[in-house]
C-alpha positions as CSV (number, residue, x, y, z in Angstrom):
1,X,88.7,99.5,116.3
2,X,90.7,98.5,119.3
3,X,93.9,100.2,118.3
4,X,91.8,103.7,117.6
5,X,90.9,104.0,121.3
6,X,94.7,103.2,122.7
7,X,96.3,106.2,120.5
8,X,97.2,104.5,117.1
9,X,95.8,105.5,113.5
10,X,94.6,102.8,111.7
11,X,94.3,101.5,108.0
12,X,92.5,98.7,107.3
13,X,91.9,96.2,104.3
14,X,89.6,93.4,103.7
15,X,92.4,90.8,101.8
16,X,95.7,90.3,101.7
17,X,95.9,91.9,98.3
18,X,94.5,95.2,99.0
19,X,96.3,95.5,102.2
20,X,100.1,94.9,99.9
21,X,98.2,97.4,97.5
22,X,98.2,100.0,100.5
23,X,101.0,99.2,101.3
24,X,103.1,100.0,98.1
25,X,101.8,103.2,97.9
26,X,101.1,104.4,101.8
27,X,104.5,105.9,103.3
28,X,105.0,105.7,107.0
29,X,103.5,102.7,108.1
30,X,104.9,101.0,111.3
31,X,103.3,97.7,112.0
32,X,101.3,94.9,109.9
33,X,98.2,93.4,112.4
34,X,96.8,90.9,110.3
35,X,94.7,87.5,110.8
36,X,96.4,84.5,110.4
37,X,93.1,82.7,108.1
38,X,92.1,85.3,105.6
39,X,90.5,85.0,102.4
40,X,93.0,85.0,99.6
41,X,96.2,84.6,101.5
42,X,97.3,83.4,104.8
43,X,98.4,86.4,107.3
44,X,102.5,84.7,107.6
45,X,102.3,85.2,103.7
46,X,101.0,88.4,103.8
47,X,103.8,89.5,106.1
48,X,106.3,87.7,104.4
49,X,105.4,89.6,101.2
50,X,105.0,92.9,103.1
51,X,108.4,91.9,104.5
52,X,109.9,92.0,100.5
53,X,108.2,95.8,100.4
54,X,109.2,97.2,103.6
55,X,111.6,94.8,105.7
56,X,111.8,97.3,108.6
57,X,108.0,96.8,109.1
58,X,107.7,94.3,112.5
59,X,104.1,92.2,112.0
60,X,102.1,90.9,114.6
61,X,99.5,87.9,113.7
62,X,95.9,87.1,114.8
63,X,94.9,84.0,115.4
64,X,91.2,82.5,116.3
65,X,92.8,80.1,119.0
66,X,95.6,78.9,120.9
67,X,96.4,76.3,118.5
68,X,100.2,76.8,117.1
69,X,100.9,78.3,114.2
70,X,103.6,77.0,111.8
71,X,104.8,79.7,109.9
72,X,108.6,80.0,108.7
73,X,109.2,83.1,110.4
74,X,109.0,84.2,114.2
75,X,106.1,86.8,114.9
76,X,104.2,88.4,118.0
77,X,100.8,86.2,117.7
78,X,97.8,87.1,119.9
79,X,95.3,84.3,120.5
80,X,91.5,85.6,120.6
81,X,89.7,86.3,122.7
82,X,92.4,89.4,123.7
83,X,91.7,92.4,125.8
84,X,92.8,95.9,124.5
85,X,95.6,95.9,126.8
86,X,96.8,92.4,125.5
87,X,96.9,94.3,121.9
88,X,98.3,97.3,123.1
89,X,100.9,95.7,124.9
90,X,101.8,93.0,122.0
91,X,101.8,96.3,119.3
92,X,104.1,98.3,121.4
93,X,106.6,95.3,121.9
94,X,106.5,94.9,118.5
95,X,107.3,98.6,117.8
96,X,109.8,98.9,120.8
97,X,107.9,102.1,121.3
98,X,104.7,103.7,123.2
99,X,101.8,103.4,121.1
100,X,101.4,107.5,120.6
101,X,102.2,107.5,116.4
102,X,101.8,104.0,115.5
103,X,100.1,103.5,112.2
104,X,98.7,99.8,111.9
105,X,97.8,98.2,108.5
106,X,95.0,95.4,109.3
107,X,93.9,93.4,106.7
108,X,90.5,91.3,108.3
């Protein structure tokens, strides 16, 4: 993963579900990276939920193009095809801090 190689630990789950799952019973995470089409749940509901758990938790959003995204909230989106620096960059704005003990939750 991406994120391993610029410092950060990562979790990672494959739905929406499982990543709310984690995150109910995972202290300490600092960011949600998620997709914005998954399977199961779109990644602005996925945050928005995660957002009822842990309100502190910032989220940045995925997307497969450049197209805009209507969602009801404001988040960080990255457009693919990113570089790691892109990413890095985007998660430590999202953070306000340097990427040395981030902990992403990524639900692909």
């Amino acid at each position: 993963m991406l994120l391993c190689r610029v410092g950060y630990r990562v979790l990672t789950a494959t739905t929406g579900a499982e990543a709310l799952q984690l995150a109910s019973k995972i202290k300490g995470i600092d960011l949600r990276l998620c997709q914005v089409k998954m399977r199961g749940m779109r990644g602005d509901e996925l945050a928005a939920r995660g957002a009822a758990l842990h309100p502190s938790i910032p989220d940045v959003l995925m997307a497969s193009s450049n197209e805009p995204i209507k969602t009801t909230e404001p988040f960080d989106v990255l457009a693919k095809l990113f570089t790691v620096t892109e990413l890095r960059d985007t998660v430590c704005r999202a953070l306000q801090a340097p990427p040395m003990h981030a902990l992403e939750l990524h639900a692909a």
